[in-house]
C-alpha positions as CSV (number, residue, x, y, z in Angstrom):
1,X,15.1,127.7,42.3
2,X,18.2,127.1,44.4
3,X,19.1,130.8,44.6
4,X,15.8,131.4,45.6
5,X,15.8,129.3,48.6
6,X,19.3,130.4,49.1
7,X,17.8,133.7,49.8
8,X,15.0,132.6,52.1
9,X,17.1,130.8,54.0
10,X,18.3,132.5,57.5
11,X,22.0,133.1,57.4
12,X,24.5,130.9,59.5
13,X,27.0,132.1,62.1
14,X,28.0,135.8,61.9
15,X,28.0,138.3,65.0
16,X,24.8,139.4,64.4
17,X,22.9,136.4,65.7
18,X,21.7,136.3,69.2
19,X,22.7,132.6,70.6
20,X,24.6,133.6,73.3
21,X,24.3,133.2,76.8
22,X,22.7,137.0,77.4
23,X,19.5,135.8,74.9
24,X,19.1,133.1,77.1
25,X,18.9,135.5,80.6
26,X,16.5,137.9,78.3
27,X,14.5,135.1,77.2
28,X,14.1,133.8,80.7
29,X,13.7,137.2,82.4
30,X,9.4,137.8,81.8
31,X,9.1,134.3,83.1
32,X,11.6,135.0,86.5
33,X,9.6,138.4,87.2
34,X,6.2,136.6,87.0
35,X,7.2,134.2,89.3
36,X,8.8,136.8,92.0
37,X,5.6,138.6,91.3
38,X,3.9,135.1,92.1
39,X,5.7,134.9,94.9
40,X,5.2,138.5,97.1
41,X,1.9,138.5,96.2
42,X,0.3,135.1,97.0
43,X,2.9,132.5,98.5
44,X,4.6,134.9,100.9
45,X,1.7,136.3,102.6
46,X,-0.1,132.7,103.0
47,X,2.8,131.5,104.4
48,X,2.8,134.2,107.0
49,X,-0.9,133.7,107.9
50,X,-0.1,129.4,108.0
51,X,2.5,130.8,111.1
52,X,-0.1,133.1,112.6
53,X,-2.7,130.6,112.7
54,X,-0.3,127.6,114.1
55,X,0.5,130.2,116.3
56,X,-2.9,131.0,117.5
57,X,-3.7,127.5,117.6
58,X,-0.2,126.6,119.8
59,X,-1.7,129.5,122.2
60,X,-5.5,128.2,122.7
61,X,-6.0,127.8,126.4
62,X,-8.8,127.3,128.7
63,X,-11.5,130.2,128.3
64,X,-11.1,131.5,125.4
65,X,-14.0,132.2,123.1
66,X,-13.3,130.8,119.8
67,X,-15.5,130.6,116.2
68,X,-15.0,127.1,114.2
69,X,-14.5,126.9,110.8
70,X,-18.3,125.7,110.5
71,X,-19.4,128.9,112.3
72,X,-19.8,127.6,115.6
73,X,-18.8,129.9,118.7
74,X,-17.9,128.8,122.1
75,X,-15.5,128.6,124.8
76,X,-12.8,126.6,125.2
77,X,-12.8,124.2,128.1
78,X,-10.2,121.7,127.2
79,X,-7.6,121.3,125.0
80,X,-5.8,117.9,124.0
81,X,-3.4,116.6,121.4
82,X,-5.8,117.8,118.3
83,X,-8.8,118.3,120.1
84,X,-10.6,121.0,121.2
85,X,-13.8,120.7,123.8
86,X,-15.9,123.6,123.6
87,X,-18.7,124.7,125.5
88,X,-21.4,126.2,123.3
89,X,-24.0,126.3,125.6
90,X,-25.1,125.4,129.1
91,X,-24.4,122.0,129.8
92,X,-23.8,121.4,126.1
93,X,-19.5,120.5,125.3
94,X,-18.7,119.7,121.7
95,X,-15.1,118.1,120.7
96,X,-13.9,119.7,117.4
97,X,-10.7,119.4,115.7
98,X,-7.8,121.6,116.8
99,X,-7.6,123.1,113.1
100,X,-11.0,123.6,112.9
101,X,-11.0,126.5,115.0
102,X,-10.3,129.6,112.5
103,X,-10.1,132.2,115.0
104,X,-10.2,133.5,119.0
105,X,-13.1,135.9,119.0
106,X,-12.5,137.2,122.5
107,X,-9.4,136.3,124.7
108,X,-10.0,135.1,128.2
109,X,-9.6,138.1,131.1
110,X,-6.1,137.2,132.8
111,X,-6.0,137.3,136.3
């Protein structure tokens, strides 16, 4: 019985095991290419439309016609800390949140 869990039994130390630190990096390596994957696919490019939008929002000024995030258009007439007054219709001004503003549909003619 003993030789026959002797032979089941995976040997001990020799050259031919693969403990060393290369296993390790080849163990590791599917896991570090999903994750760069991961990254230049999804984190990278929402990170560069966070800027773009910030930037937008940094750049809203008086005139500008602008859609909400609810749908709403209208033109900006004021701009505070993280407000946004917009005129949807006439006589009609509305105060939304600066971040609530997803886009600038039509930029204001410069004169």
């Amino acid at each position: 019985m003993n030789e026959l869990l002797a032979l089941m039994s995976p040997p001990q130390g020799g050259e031919g095991q693969g403990g060393g630190p290369g296993s390790l990096f080849v163990g590791l390596l599917p896991f570090l290419l999903i994750f760069l994957i991961f990254y230049f696919l999804v984190m990278r490019p929402q990170a560069k439309k966070q800027r773009e939008t910030q930037k937008m929002l940094e750049a809203l000024k008086q005139g500008d016609r602008v859609v909400t995030t609810g749908g709403m258009f209208g033109t900006v007439v004021g701009v505070k800390d993280n407000v946004v007054v917009l005129k949807i219709a006439e006589q009609v001004k509305v105060e939304v949140a600066k971040n609530a503003v997803s886009g600038v549909v039509k930029k204001s003619k410069e004169t």
